[in-house]
C-alpha positions in Angstrom: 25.3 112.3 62.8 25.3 115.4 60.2 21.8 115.9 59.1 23.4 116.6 55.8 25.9 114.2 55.3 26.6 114.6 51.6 27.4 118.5 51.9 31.1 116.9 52.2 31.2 116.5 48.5 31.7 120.1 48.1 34.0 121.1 50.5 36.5 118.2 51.5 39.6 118.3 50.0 39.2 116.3 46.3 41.7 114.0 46.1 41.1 112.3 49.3 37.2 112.4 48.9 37.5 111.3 45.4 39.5 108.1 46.4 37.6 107.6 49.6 34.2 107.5 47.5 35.8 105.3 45.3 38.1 103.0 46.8 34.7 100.8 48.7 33.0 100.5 45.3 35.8 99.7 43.5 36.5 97.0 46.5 32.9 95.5 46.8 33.1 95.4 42.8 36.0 94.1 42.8 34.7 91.2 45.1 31.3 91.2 42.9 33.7 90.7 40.2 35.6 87.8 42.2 32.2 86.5 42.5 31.4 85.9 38.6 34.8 84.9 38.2 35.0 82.0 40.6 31.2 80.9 39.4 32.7 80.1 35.7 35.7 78.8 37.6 33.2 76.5 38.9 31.4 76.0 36.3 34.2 74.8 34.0 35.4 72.5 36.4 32.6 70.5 36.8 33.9 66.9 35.8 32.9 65.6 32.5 30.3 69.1 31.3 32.8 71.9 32.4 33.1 73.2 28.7 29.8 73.1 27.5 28.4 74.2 30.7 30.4 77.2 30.5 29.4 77.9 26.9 26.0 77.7 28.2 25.9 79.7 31.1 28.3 82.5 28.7 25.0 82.4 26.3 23.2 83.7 29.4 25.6 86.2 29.8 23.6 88.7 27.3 20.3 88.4 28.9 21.1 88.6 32.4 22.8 91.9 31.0 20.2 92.9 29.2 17.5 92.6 32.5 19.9 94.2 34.9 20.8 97.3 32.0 17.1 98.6 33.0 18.4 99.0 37.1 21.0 101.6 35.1 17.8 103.8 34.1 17.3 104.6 37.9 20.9 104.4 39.5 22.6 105.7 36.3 20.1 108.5 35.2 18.0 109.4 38.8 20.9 109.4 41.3 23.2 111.6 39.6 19.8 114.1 39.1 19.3 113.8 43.1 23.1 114.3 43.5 22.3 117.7 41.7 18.8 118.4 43.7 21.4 117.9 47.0 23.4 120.3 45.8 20.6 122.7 45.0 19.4 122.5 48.9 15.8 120.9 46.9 15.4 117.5 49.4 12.2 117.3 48.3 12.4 116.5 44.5 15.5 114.4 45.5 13.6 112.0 47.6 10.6 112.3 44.7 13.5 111.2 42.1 13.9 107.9 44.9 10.7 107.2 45.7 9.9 107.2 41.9 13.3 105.0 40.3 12.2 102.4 43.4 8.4 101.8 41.8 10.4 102.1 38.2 12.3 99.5 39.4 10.0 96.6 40.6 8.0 97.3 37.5 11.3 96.5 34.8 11.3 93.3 37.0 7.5 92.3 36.6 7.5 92.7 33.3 10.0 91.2 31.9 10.9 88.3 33.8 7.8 86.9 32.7 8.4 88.2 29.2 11.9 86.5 28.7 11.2 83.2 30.6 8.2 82.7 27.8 10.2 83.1 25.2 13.3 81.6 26.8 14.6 78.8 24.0 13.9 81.2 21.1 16.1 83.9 22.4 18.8 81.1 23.9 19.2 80.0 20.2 19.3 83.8 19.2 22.3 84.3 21.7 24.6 81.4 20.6 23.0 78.3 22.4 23.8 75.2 20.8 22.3 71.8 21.0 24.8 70.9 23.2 24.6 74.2 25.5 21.0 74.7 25.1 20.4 72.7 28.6 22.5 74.3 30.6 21.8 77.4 29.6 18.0 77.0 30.1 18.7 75.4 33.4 21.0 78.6 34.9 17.9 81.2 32.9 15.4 79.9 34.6 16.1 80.2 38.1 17.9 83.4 38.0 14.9 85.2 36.6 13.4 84.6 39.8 15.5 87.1 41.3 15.7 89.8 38.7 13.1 92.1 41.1 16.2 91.4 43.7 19.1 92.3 41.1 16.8 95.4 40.2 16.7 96.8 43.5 20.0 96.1 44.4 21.7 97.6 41.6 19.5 100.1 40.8 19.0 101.9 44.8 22.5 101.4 45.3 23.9 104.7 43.9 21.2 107.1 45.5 23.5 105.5 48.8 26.5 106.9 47.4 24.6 110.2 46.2 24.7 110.8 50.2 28.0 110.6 50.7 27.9 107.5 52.1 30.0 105.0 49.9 31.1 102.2 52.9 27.4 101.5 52.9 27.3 101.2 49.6 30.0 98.8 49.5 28.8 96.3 52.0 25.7 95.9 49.7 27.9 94.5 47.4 30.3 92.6 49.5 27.2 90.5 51.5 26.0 89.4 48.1 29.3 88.7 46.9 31.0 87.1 48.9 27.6 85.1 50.5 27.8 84.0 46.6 31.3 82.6 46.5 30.5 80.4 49.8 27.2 78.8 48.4 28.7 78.2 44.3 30.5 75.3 45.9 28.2 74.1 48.1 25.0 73.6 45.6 27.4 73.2 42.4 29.3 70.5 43.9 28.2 69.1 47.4 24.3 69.3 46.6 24.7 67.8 42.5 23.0 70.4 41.0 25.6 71.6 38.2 24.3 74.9 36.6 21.1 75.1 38.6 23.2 75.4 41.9 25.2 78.3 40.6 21.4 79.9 39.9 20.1 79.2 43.4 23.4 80.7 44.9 23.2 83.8 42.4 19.6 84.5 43.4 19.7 84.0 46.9 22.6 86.3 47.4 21.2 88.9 45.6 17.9 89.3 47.5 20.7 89.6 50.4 21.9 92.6 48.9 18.3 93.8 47.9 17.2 93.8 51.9 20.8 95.7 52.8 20.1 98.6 50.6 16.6 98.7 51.6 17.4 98.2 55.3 19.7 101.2 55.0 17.5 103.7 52.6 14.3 103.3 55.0 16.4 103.6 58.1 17.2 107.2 60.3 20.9 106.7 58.9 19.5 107.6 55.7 20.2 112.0 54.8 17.5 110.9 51.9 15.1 108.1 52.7 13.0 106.0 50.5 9.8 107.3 51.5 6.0 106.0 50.7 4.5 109.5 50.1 7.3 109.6 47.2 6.5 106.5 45.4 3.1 107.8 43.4 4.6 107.7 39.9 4.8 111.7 38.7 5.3 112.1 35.3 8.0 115.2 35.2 10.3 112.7 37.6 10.0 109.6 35.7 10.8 111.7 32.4 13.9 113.3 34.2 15.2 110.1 35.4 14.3 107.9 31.6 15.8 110.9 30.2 19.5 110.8 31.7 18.9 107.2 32.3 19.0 106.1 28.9 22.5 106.6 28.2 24.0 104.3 31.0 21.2 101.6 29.6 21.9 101.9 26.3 25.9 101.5 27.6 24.7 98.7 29.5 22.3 96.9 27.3 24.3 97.0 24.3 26.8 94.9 25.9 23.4 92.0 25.8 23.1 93.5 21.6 27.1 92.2 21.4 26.5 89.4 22.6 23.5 88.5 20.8 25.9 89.7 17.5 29.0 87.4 18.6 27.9 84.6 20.2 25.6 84.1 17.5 28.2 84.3 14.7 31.1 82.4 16.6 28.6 79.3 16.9 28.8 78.7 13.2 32.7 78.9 14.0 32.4 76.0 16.8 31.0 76.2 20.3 34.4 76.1 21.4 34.7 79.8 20.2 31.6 80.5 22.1 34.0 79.3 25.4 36.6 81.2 24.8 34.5 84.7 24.4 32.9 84.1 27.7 36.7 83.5 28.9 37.8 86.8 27.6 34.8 88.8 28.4 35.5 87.7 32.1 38.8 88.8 32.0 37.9 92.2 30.4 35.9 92.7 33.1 39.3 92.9 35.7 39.1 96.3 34.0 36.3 97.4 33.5 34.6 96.6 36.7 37.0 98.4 39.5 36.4 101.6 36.3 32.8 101.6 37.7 33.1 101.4 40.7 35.8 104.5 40.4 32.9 106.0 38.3 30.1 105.2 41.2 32.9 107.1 43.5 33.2 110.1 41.7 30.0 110.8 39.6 27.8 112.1 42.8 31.1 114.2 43.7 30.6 116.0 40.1 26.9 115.7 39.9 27.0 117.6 43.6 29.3 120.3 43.0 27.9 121.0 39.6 24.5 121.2 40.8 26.0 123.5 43.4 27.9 125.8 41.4 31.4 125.0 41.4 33.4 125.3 38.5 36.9 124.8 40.4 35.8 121.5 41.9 34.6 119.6 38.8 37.3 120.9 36.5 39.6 119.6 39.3 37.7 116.6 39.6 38.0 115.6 36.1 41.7 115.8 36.3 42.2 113.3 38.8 39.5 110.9 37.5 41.1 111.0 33.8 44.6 110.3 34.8 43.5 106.9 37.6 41.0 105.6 35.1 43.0 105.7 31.8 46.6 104.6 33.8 44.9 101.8 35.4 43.3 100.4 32.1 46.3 100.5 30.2 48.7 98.6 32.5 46.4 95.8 33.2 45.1 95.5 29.5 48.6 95.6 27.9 49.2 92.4 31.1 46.3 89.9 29.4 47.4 91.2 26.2 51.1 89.9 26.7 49.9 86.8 28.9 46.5 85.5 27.2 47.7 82.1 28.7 48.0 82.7 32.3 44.4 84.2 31.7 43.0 81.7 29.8 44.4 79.3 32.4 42.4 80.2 35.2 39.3 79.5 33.9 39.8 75.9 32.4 42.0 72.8 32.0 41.2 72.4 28.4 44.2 72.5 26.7 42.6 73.2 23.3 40.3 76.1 24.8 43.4 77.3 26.7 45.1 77.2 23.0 42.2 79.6 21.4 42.1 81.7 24.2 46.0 82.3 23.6 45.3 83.0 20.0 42.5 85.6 19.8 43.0 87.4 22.7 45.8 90.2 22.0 43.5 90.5 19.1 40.4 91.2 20.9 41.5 93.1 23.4 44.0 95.5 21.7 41.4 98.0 21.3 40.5 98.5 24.9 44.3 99.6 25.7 43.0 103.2 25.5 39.5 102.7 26.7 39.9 104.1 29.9 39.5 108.0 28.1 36.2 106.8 27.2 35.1 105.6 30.7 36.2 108.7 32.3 34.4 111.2 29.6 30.9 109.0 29.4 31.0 109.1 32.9 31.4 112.4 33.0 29.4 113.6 30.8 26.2 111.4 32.9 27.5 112.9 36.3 27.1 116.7 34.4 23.6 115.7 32.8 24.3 116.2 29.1 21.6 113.5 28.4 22.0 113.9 24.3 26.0 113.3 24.0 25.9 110.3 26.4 23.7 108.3 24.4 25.2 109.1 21.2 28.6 107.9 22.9 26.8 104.9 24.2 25.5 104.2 20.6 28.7 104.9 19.1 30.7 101.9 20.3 28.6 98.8 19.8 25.6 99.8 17.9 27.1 102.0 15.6 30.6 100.4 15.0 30.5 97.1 16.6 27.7 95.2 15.2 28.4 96.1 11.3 31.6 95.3 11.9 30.8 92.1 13.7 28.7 91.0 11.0 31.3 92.6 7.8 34.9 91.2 8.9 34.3 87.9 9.4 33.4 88.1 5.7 37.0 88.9 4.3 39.1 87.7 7.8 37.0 84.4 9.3 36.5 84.1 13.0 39.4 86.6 13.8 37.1 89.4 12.0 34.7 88.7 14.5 37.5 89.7 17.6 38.7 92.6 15.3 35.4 94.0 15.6 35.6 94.4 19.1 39.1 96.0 18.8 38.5 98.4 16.2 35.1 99.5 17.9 36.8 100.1 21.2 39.8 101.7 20.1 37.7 104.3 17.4 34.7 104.7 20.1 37.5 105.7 22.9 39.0 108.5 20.3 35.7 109.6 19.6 34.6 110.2 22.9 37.9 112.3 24.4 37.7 114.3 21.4 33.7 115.4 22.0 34.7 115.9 25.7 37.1 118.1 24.9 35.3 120.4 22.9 32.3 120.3 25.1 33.6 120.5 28.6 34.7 124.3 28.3 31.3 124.9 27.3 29.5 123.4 30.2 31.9 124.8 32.5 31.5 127.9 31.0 27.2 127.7 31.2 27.0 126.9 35.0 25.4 129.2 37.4 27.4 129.9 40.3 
C-alpha cells in the first residue's frame, strides 16, 4: 500500500475522484437513511399504538439530533483542518487534530447523556410530547442514550477516514450499522414485544458496531493517519482549531434539534396528529438531504486537501462539479414529493386521516427546499476552505435567524399552515442568501491562497 494514500486527492483526475469519494458515502447514507426510514415504518405499524408511537419517537427526533450535532464539532471542523495539514506534508499536527476530536468526543458523550436522561420529561414536554406520546417517547430516550458515546465515535471519527482518501472504508462503517439495524427493528419491535424499546436496543447496538469498525480501522497499519495514544493529551491550540471550524456544522446540525423544539412544540396545541405528520415529512426531506452529505463527506477533504496544498485550478474546478450534482439532484426529487405528498405520506402509515394531512401541508413545507441544494454546496464549501466566520453565520441564518421567528409569527395571522410556511420561506431566503455570499467571497479566497 502507498504510505500516503490521500496524495491522490490532488492529482487524480476530479470528476472521477470527486464521484468515487462520494458515491460510498452517499451509498452507506443512503442505507443509514433506509435505516431510519424503515424504523418509523415500523414503528407506525405496530397494531393498535402505530400513530402515537410515531409521534413519540418524532418528539425524540430533536434530541437525538441535538447529542449527535456535537460528533459534527470533530468530524465537521477537525477533519477538514487535517485534510489541509495532509496537504501541507504536517502529519504530525494532523494526527494531534485526531488524537484530540477522539478525547473531545467521549467527553460530549459523558456529559451529556447523563445531563439529558435527568432532565428527560421536562425537555420531552418542551419538544412536543403529549400525554399520550410522553411514554413512548421516554421509553425510545432512555435506552438510546446508552449509546450516544457509540453514535459519537462513529459519526464523529468517520470523516478523518475519508480525509485519507479512503471513502469505501468509510462506507462500510455506515452500511454494518445500518443495515445490522434494519435486521434487528423487526426482530425486538415485533418478535420479542418490546414496541419502542426494541427499536432502542436495535439502534444502540448497531451503532457500537459501527463505533468498533472505525476504530478497528483508524488504529490499524491500513491507516495513512492513525489514532494514536501519544496524540490524545488534550492541547489547547488543537482543541481551539477544531471548536473553531467545528462550530458551524454544529450549529447546522443542532439547529435542526432548535426546529424541532420550535414546531413540535407549537403543532401540539394544533393536535398530535400534526406532530405525526412533521415527523412524516421530515423523513422524507431527508431522501434529500442525506445522499447531499454524503456527496459533501465525498468532496470536502478533496477541497480542504488541495487548498491546503495550493491549488487554485483544482478547487475552482471542484466547485463546479459539486454545484451543478448537488443542486440538480435536490430539485428533481423535491419538486417529486412536492407533486406526490400522497405516495409519500403512504409509506409511512395506513392512517387515512394522517395520510390526508400529510397530503395537505406538504407542497407547502417543502416548497422552499426546491433550491436548497445552492446552499448545501456553498456551506459545504465554505467548511472544506476553513472560513470559520461565514459558515456559522450561514448556519445561523436559516433556522435561528429566520426560522424560529417565523415559526412562532405566522401561525399568528395563517394557523397551523404558518407553522409549514416557516420552514418554506426560511429555506428558500437562507438558500439565496448563501449563493449570493459565496459568490462574492470565493474570488477572494481563491485569490489569497499561497501556491
Amino acid at each position: 500500500m502507498e504510505k500516503h494514500y490521500e496524495e491522490r486527492l490532488g492529482t487524480d483526475r476530479l470528476l472521477p475522484l470527486v464521484f468515487r469519494m462520494a458515491l460510498p458515502a452517499i451509498a452507506a447514507q443512503l442505507v443509514n437513511l433506509l435505516y431510519n426510514i424503515v424504523d418509523r415504518i415500523y414503528i407506525g405499524h405496530i397494531p393498535g399504538i402505530g400513530t402515537d408511537a410515531l409521534a413519540g419517537v418524532g418528539v425524540t427526533t430533536s434530541i437525538v439530533i441535538l447529542l449527535s450535532s456535537f460528533s459534527s464539532i470533530v468530524g465537521g471542523g477537525g477533519a477538514p483542518i487535517a485534510s489541509m495539514a495532509l496537504g501541507q506534508g504536517d502529519r504530525e499536527r494532523a494526527g494531534k487534530i485526531l488524537g484530540n476530536g477522539f478525547v473531545l468526543l467521549v467527553l460530549f458523550a459523558l456529559v451529556l447523556s447523563p445531563l439529558v436522561y435527568l432532565f428527560m420529561e421536562p425537555i420531552l414536554l418542551l419538544t412536543g410530547a403529549s400525554e399520550n406520546t410522553l411514554p413512548y417517547a421516554e421509553a425510545y430516550l432512555s435506552i438510546y442514550l446508552l449509546g450516544t458515546v457509540f453514535v459519537n465515535i462513529a459519526t464523529g471519527l468517520n470523516p478523518f477516514i475519508n480525509s485519507q482518501g479512503r471513502p469505501g472504508i468509510a462506507m462500510w462503517s455506515v452500511l454494518l450499522g445500518a443495515i445490522l439495524n434494519i435486521v434487528l427493528d423487526p426482530l425486538f419491535i415485533f418478535a420479542f414485544d418490546m414496541g419502542v424499546k426494541g427499536a432502542a436496543i436495535a439502534t444502540v447496538i448497531s451503532q457500537a458496531t459501527s463505533a468498533i469498525w472505525v476504530l478497528r480501522f483508524l488504529t490499524s497499519s491500513s491507516a495513512t493517519l492513525p489514532l494514536e495514544k501519544r496524540f490524545m493529551r488534550l492541547q489547547k491550540r488543537v482543541v481551539a482549531a477544531v471548536v473553531a471550524l467545528g462550530v458551524s456544522p454544529f450549529i447546522m446540525a443542532c439547529t435542526e434539534s432548535l426546529v424541532g423544539f420550535v414546531l413540535n412544540g407549537s403543532l401540539k396545541h394544533f393536535g398530535d396528529i400534526y406532530v405525526s405528520a412533521l415527523a412524516i415529512m421530515q423523513s422524507a426531506m431527508q431522501f434529500a438531504s442525506v445522499p447531499l452529505v454524503g456527496f459533501a463527506q465525498g468532496f470536502v477533504p478533496i477541497v480542504s486537501y488541495n487548498y491546503g496544498h495550493g491549488n487554485r485550478d483544482r478547487v475552482r474546478e471542484c466547485f463546479k462539479i459539486v454545484v451543478t450534482a448537488m443542486f440538480s439532484f435536490n430539485f428533481v426529487l423535491i419538486l417529486l414529493m412536492i407533486l406526490f405528498p400522497h405516495v409519500v405520506a403512504s409509506i409511512f402509515t395506513n392512517d387515512a386521516t394522517l395520510i390526508d394531512t400529510v397530503s395537505h401541508v406538504m407542497p407547502l413545507f417543502l416548497s422552499g427546499m426546491i433550491i436548497f441544494g445552492l446552499q448545501r454546496a456553498c456551506q459545504n464549501m465554505f467548511v472544506a476552505l476553513g472560513q470559520a466566520k461565514i459558515s456559522i453565520f450561514i448556519a445561523l441564518l436559516r433556522k435561528v435567524i429566520l426560522l424560529v421567528p417565523l415559526a412562532l409569527l405566522l401561525p399568528r395571522f395563517w394557523g397551523v399552515e404558518g407553522i409549514f410556511a416557516a420552514e418554506a420561506l426560511s429555506d428558500g431566503i437562507a438558500a439565496v442568501c448563501c449563493t449570493a455570499l459565496f459568490a462574492w467571497h470565493f474570488p477572494r479566497i481563491l485569490a489569497r491562497m499561497k501556491g
